[in-house]
C-alpha positions as CSV (number, residue, x, y, z in Angstrom):
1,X,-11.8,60.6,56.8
2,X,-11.3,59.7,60.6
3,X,-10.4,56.0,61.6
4,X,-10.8,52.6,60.2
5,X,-13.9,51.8,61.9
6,X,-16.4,50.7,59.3
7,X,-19.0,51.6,61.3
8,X,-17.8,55.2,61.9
9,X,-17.4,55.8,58.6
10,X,-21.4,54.6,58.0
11,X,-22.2,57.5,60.7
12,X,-20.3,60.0,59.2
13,X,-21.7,58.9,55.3
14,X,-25.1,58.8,56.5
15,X,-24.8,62.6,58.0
16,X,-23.0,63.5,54.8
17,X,-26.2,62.5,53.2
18,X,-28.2,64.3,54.9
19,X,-26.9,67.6,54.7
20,X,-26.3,67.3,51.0
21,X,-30.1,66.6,50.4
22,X,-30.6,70.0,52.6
23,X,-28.4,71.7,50.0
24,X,-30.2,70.1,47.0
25,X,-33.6,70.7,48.7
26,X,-32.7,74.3,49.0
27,X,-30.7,74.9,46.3
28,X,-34.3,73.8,44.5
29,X,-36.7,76.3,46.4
30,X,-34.0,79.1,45.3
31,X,-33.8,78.0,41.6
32,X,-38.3,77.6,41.7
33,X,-37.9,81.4,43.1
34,X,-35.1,82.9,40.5
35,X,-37.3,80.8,38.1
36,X,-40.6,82.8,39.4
37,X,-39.2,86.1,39.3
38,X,-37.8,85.8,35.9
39,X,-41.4,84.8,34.4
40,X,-42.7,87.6,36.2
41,X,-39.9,90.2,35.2
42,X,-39.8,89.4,31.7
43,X,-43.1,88.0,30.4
44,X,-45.8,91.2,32.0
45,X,-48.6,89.7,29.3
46,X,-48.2,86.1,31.0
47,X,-52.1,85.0,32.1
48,X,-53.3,88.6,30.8
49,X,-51.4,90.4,33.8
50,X,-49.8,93.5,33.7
51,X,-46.4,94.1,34.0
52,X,-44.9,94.7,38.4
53,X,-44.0,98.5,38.0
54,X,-40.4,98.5,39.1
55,X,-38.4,101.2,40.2
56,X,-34.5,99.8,39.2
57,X,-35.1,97.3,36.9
58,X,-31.1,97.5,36.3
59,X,-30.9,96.4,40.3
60,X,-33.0,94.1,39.8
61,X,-31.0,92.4,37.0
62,X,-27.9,92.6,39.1
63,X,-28.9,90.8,41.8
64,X,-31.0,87.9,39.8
65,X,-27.9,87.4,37.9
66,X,-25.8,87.3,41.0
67,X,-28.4,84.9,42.6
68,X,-28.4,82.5,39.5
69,X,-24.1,82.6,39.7
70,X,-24.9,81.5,43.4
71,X,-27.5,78.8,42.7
72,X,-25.0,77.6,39.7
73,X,-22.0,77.6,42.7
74,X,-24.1,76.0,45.3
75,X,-25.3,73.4,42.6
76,X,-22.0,72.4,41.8
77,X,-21.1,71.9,45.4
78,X,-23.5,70.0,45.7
79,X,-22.4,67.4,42.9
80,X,-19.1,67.5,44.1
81,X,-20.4,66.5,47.8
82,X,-22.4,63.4,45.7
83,X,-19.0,62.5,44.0
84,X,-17.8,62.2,47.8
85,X,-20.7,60.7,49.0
86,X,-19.9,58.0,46.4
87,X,-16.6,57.4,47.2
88,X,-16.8,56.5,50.5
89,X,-19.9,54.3,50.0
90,X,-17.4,52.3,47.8
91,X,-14.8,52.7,50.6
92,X,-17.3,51.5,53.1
93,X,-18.2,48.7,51.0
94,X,-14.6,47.9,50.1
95,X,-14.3,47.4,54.1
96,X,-17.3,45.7,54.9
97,X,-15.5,42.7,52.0
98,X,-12.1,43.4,53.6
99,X,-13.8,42.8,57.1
100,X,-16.2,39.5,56.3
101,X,-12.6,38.0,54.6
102,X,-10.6,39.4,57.7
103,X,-13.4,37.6,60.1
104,X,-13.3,34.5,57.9
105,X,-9.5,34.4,58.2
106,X,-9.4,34.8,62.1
107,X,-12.0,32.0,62.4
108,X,-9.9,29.9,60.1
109,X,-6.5,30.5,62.3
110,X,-8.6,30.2,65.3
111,X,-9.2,27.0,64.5
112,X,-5.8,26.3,63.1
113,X,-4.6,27.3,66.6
114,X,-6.7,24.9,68.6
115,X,-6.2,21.9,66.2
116,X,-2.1,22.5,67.0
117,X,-3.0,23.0,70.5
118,X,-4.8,19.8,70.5
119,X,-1.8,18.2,68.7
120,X,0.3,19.2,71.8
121,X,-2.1,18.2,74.6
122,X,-3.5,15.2,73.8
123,X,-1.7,12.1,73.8
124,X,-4.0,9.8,72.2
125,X,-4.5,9.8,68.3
126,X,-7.9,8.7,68.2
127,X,-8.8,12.0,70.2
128,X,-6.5,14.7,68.9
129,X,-8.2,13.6,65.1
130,X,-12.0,13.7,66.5
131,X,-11.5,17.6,67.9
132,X,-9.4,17.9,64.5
133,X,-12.9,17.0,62.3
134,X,-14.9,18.8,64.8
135,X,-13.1,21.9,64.3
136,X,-12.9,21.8,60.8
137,X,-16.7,21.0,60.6
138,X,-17.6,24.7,60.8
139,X,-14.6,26.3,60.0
140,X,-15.5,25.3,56.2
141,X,-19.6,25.2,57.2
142,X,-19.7,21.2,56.3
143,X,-22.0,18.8,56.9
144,X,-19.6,16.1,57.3
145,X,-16.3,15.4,57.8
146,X,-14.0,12.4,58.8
147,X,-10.3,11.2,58.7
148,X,-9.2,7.6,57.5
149,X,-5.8,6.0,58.0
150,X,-4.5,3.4,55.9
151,X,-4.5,-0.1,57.7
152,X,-0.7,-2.3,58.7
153,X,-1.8,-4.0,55.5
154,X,-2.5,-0.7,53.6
155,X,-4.6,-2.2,51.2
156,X,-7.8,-0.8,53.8
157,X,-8.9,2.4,54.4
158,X,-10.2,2.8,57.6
159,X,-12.3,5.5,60.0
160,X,-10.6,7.4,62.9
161,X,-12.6,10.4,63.4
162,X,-15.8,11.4,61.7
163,X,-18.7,14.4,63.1
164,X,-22.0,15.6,60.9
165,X,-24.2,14.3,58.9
166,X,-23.9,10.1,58.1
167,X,-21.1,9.9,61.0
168,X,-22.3,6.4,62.2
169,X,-22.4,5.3,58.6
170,X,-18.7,6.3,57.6
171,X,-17.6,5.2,61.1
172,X,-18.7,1.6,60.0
173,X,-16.6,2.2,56.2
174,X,-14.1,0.0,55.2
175,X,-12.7,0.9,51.6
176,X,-10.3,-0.9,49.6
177,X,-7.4,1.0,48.4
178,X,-8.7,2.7,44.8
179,X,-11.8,2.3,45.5
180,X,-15.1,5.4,45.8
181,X,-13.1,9.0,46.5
182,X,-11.3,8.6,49.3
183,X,-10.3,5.2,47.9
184,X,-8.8,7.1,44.8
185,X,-7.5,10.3,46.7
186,X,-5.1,7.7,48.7
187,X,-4.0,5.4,46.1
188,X,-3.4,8.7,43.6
189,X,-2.3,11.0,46.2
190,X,-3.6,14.1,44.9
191,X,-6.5,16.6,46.4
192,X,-9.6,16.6,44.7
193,X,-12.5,19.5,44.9
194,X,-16.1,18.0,43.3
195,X,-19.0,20.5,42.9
196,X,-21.5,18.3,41.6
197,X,-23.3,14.3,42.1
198,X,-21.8,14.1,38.1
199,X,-18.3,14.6,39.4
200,X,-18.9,12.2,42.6
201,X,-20.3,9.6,40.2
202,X,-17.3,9.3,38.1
203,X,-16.0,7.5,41.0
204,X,-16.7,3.5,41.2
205,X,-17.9,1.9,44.4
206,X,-19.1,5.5,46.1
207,X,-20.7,4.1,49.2
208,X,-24.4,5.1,49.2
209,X,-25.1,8.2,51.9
210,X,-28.8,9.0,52.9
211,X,-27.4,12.4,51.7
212,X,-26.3,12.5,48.2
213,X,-23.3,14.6,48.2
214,X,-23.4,18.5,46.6
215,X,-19.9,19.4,46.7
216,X,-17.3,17.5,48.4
217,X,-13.1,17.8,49.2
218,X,-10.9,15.2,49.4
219,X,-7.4,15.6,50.2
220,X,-4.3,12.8,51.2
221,X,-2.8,12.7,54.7
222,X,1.4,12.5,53.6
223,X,4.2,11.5,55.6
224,X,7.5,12.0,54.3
225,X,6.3,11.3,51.3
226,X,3.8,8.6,51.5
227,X,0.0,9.2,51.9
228,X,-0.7,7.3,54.8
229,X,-4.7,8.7,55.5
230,X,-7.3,10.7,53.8
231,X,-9.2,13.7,55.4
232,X,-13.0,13.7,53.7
233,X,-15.1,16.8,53.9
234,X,-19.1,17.3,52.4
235,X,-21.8,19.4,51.7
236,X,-24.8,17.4,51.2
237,X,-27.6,20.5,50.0
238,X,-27.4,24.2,49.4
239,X,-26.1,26.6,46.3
240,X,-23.0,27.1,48.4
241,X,-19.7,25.2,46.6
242,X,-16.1,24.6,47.8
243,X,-13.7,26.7,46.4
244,X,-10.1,26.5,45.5
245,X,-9.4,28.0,48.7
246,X,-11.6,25.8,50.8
247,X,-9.4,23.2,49.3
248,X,-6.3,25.2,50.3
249,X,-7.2,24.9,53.2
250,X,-8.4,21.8,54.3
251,X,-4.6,20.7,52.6
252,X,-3.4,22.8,55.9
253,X,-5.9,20.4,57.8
254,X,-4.9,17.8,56.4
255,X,-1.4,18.7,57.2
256,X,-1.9,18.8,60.9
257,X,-3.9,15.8,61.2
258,X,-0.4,13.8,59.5
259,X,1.8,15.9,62.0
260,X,-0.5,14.4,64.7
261,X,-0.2,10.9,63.2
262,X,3.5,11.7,63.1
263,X,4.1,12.4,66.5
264,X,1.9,9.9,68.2
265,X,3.7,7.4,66.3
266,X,7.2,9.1,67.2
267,X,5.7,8.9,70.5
268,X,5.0,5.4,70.9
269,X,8.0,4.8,69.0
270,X,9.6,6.8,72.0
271,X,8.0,4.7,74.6
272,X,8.6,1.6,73.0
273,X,12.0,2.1,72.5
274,X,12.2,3.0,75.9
275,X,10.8,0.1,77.2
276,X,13.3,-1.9,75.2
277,X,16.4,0.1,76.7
278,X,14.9,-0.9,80.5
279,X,14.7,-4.3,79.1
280,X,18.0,-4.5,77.6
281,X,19.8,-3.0,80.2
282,X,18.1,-5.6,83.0
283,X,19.1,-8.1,80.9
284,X,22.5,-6.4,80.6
285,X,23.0,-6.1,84.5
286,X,21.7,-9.6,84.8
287,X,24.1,-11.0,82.3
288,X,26.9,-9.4,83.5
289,X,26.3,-10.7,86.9
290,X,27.3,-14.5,85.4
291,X,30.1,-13.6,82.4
292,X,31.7,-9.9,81.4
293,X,30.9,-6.8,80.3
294,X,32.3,-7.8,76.4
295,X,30.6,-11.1,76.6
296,X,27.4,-10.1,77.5
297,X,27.5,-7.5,74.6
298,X,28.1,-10.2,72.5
299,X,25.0,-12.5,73.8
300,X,22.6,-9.2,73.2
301,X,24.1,-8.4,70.1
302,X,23.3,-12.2,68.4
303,X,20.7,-13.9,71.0
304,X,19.6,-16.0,68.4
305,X,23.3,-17.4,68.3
306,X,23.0,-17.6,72.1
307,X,19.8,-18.8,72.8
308,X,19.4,-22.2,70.6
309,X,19.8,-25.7,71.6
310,X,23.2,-27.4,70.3
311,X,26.6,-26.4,70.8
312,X,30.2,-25.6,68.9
313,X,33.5,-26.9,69.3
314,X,36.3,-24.3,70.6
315,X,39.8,-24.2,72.9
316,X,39.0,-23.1,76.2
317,X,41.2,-22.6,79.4
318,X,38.6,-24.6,82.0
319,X,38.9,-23.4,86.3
320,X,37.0,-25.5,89.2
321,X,37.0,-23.8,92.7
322,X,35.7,-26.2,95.2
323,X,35.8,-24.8,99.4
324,X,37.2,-27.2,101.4
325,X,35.8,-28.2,104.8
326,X,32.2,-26.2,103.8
327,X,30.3,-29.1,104.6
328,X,31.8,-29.7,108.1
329,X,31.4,-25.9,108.6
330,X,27.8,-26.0,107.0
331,X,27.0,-29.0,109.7
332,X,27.7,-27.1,113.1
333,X,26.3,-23.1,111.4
334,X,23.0,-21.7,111.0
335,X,21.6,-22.0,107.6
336,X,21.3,-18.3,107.9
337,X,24.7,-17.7,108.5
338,X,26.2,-20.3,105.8
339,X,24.3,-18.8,103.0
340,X,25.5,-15.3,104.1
341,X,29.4,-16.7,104.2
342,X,28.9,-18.5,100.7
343,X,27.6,-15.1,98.9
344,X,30.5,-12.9,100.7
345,X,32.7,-15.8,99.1
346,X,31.2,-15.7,95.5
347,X,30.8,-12.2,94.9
348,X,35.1,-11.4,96.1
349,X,35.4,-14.7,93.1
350,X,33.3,-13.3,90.9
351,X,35.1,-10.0,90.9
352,X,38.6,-11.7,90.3
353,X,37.5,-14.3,87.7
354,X,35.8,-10.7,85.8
355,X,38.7,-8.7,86.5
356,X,40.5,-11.5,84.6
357,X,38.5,-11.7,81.6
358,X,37.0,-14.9,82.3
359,X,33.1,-15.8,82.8
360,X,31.4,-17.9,85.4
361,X,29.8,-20.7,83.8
362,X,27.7,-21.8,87.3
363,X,27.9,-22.2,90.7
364,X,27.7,-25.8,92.2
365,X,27.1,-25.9,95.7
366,X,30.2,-24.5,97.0
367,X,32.1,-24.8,93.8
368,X,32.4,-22.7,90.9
369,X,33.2,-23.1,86.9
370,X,35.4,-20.1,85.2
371,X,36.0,-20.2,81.7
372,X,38.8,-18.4,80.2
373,X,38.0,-18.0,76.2
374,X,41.2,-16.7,74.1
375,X,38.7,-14.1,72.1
376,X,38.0,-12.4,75.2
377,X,41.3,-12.7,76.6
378,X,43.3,-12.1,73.4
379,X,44.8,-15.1,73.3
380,X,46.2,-14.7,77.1
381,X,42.9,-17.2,78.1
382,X,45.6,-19.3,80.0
383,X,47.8,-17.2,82.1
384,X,44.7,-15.1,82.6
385,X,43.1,-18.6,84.1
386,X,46.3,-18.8,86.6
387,X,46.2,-15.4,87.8
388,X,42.6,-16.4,88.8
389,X,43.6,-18.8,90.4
390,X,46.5,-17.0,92.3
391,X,44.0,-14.1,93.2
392,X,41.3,-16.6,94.4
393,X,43.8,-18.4,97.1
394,X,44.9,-15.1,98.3
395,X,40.8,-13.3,98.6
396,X,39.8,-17.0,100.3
397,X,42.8,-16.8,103.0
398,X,42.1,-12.9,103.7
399,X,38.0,-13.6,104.0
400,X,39.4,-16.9,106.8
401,X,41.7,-14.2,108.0
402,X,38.7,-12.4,109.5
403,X,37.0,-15.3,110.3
404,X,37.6,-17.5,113.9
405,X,34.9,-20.1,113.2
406,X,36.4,-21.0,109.1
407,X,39.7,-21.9,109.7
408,X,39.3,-25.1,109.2
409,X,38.6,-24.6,105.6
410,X,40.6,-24.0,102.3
411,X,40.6,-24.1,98.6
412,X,41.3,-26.2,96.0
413,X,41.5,-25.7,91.9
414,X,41.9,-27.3,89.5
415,X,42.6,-25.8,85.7
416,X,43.1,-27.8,82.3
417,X,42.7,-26.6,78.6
418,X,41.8,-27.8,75.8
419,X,39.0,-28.2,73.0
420,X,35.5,-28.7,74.5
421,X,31.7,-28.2,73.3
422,X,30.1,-25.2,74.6
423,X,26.6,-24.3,74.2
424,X,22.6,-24.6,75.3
425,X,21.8,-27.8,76.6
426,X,18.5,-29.5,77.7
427,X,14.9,-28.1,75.8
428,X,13.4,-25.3,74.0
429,X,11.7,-24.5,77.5
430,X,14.4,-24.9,80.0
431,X,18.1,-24.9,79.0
432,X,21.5,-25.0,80.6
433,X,24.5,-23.1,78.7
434,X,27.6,-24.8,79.2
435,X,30.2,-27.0,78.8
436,X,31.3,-30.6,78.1
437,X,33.7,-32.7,77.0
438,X,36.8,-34.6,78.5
439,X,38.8,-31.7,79.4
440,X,36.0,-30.3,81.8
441,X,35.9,-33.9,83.6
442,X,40.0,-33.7,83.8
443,X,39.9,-30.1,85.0
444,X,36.6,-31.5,87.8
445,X,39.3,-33.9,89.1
446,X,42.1,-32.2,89.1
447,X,40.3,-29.8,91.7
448,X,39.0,-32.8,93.5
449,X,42.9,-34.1,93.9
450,X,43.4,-30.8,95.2
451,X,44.2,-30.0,98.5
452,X,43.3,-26.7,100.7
453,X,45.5,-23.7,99.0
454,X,46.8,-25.9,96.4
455,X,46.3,-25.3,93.0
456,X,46.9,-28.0,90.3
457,X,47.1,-27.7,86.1
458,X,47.4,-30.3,83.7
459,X,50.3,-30.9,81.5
460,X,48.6,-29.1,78.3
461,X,48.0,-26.2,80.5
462,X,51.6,-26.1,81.6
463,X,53.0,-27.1,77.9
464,X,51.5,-23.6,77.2
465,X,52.9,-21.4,79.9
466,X,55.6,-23.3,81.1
467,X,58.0,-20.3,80.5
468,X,55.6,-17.7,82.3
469,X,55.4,-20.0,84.8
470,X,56.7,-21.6,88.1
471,X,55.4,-25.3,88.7
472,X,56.2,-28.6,90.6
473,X,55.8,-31.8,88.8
474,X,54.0,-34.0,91.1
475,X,53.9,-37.6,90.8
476,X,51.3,-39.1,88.0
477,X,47.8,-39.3,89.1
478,X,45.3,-42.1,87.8
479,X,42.0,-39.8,87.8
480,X,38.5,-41.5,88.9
481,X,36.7,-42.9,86.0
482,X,40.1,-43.3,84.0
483,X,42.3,-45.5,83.0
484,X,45.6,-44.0,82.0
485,X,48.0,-41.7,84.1
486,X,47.9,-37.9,83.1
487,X,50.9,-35.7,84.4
488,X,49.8,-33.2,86.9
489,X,51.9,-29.8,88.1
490,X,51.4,-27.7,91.0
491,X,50.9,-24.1,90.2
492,X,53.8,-22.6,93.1
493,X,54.1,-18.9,91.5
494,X,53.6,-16.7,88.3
495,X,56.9,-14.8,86.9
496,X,57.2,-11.3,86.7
């Protein structure tokens, strides 16, 4: 036969059957005329008439029997023609099937197409589920269909997307977990196919539909394992019933319609998360702008710790830095120009007291607190303190280097260690993180007994160092606010 084409093979069949009822046809007027001529050649009394004369009756007997072999041929080509005829009527309706399947599969990946294209070009959930339920709709010629999601709670079905017949209605639902079929179909996990109102009654708490329900499929919504959403499709009148492949697949549906769920979650996840990172690494640059890199790790990695009111006892190497002459300076300078000085100051300071390992507790006026904490400094916090303070003298006399109008201006430190309290002080709503105790206060006026260039420690900080170390024991000094002496060095130079 030529081609495929269903509809050229109905042409060709129909022509076929023509022709073969012209060779019946006349294969019947030859067999009425051989049938004729025999009643006439052998019965001559037949209706009282005499018998043809005929000349070769022995011809005549030749030829009839030839005709009759020809009628016998011609009638058996024709049965073999109808034994064609038949088979490609069975052909043709073998195709017409294989067709109406072929044309129900294309609309079925049609719409499998566009539910994945929606999946990809849609952001929002809400809408890539509503074009999933209107798709499916008439892929599977229902009269309703909606998705439900489990709630945060899950103990609560609820409606995303619903199209057909009772939409409003189911929009509305709320079913408890176990509860009606999509109730069951979540808690159980399993598909379910129902072809009659005796299998949707064995269900308790069915919500009541204008439409009682003919034939119905249920089937979960999984992710990773857990059902997380139930996609509901109905047929409400009619003698036409699911099958086992409707139920296939509205599993594929249902499939999607999780892979959607799946990625807009993934998605918000992914926008969330990188929200956080922006956050985290504002709060990074803004942290490390006051203390370093490894201690600002440390306040993100236990805020909590961090962030509370109180405060913990520990050994810390305490440096004041207070600008000598700044106020005279500030007095005859713009405003303007002072705060510009002060920053160029504190930033070269904050670089040094970093590059050291130490953190900047605040700024006070034109004074600054350094701490110098042995698990940041692995257990160098002190010499690491005096270095600081060797590299500040030297950045201040280079900045007054470049400067004609500051020369009247120096700097002083002081540096003490010892065990102080450390931590977040004042309320929940406004809090100060730093330290106290009676080593600050000594370290506060030791740099206030300082004069321009000169750096002073205490005796614990020198008892510590004294072999790493050059120093000048100065007289004892009575401190403001004390009572007894306390022996003070002067730091002259660092060993190599």
């Amino acid at each position: 036969m030529r081609g495929d084409n269903p509809g050229d093979k109905k042409s060709e069949l129909q022509s076929m059957e023509e022709k073969n009822w012209y060779l019946l046809l006349s294969a019947l007027l030859l067999i009425l005329l051989l049938t004729l001529s025999l009643l006439i050649y052998y019965v001559p009394n037949l209706l009282n008439m005499e018998f043809i004369p005929i000349q070769d009756p022995e011809a005549l007997s030749r030829k009839l029997g030839v005709l009759g072999l020809l009628i016998l041929v011609y009638t058996l080509y024709s049965l073999r023609k109808q034994q064609e005829i038949r088979r490609l009527r069975q052909q043709l309706v073998k195709k017409e099937i294989e067709m109406k399947t072929l044309s129900l599969r294309l609309i079925e990946l049609s719409s499998l197409f566009e539910v994945i294209s929606s999946i990809n070009s849609h952001k929002d959930l809400g809408n890539i589920l509503n074009l999933i339920v209107q798709h499916i709709s008439p892929t599977l010629k229902a009269d309703s269909c909606s998705l439900m999601l489990l709630d945060e709670n899950l103990n609560l079905i609820l409606p995303i997307a619903s199209c057909g017949l009772n939409a409003e209605q189911v929009c509305k639902a709320k079913i408890q977990l176990g509860d009606g079929i999509a109730g069951w179909v979540v808690k159980e996990g399993k598909p379910l196919l129902l072809n009659s109102e005796e299998d949707v009654a064995r269900f308790i708490h069915v919500p009541s539909k204008i439409n009682p329900i003919a034939s119905a499929l249920s089937v979960p919504l999984t992710l990773e394992g857990t059902v997380i959403g139930v996609l509901n499709i109905n047929r409400f009148g009619g003698a036409d019933k699911f099958t086992e492949g409707d139920l296939k697949l509205a599993q594929i549906f249902a499939h999607d319609a999780a892979v959607a769920v799946r990625s807009t979650r993934l998605m918000d996840e992914s926008v969330q998360r990188s929200i956080l990172e922006e956050k985290n690494r504002l709060l990074r640059k803004f942290l490390t702008r006051y203390v370093p890199e490894q201690v600002a790790s440390k306040i993100l990695d236990d805020p909590e710790h961090y962030l509370k009111l109180g405060g913990k006892r520990t050994d810390l190497t305490i440096l004041f830095a207070d600008i000598r002459g700044f106020t005279r300076f500030a007095e005859r300078t713009e405003a303007e120009k002072v705060v510009e000085i002060l920053n160029q100051v504190f930033t070269e300071f904050t670089q040094v007291v970093f590059a050291h390992n130490g953190y900047i507790n605040k700024f006070i006026g034109d004074c600054l607190l350094a701490l110098y904490d042995r698990q940041y400094t692995r257990g160098d916090e002190v010499m690491m303190a005096l270095k600081t303070a060797e590299e500040l003298q030297r950045v201040f006399r280079s900045i007054l280097g470049k400067r004609n109008d500051s020369n009247s201006m120096g700097l002083g430190i002081g540096i003490n260690s010892g065990e102080v309290v450390i931590g977040n002080i004042g309320s929940e709503e406004l809090m100060d993180y730093t330290v106290i105790g009676d080593n600050v206060n000594i370290a506060s006026l030791l740099q206030e007994q300082a004069k321009s260039g000169q750096t002073l420690i205490s005796n614990k900080t020198y008892q510590r160092v004294q072999n790493q170390i050059e120093a000048k024991k100065l007289p004892p000094l009575t401190l403001r606010g004390r009572t007894a002496e306390i022996e003070v060095y002067e730091l002259v130079g660092i060993k190599e």
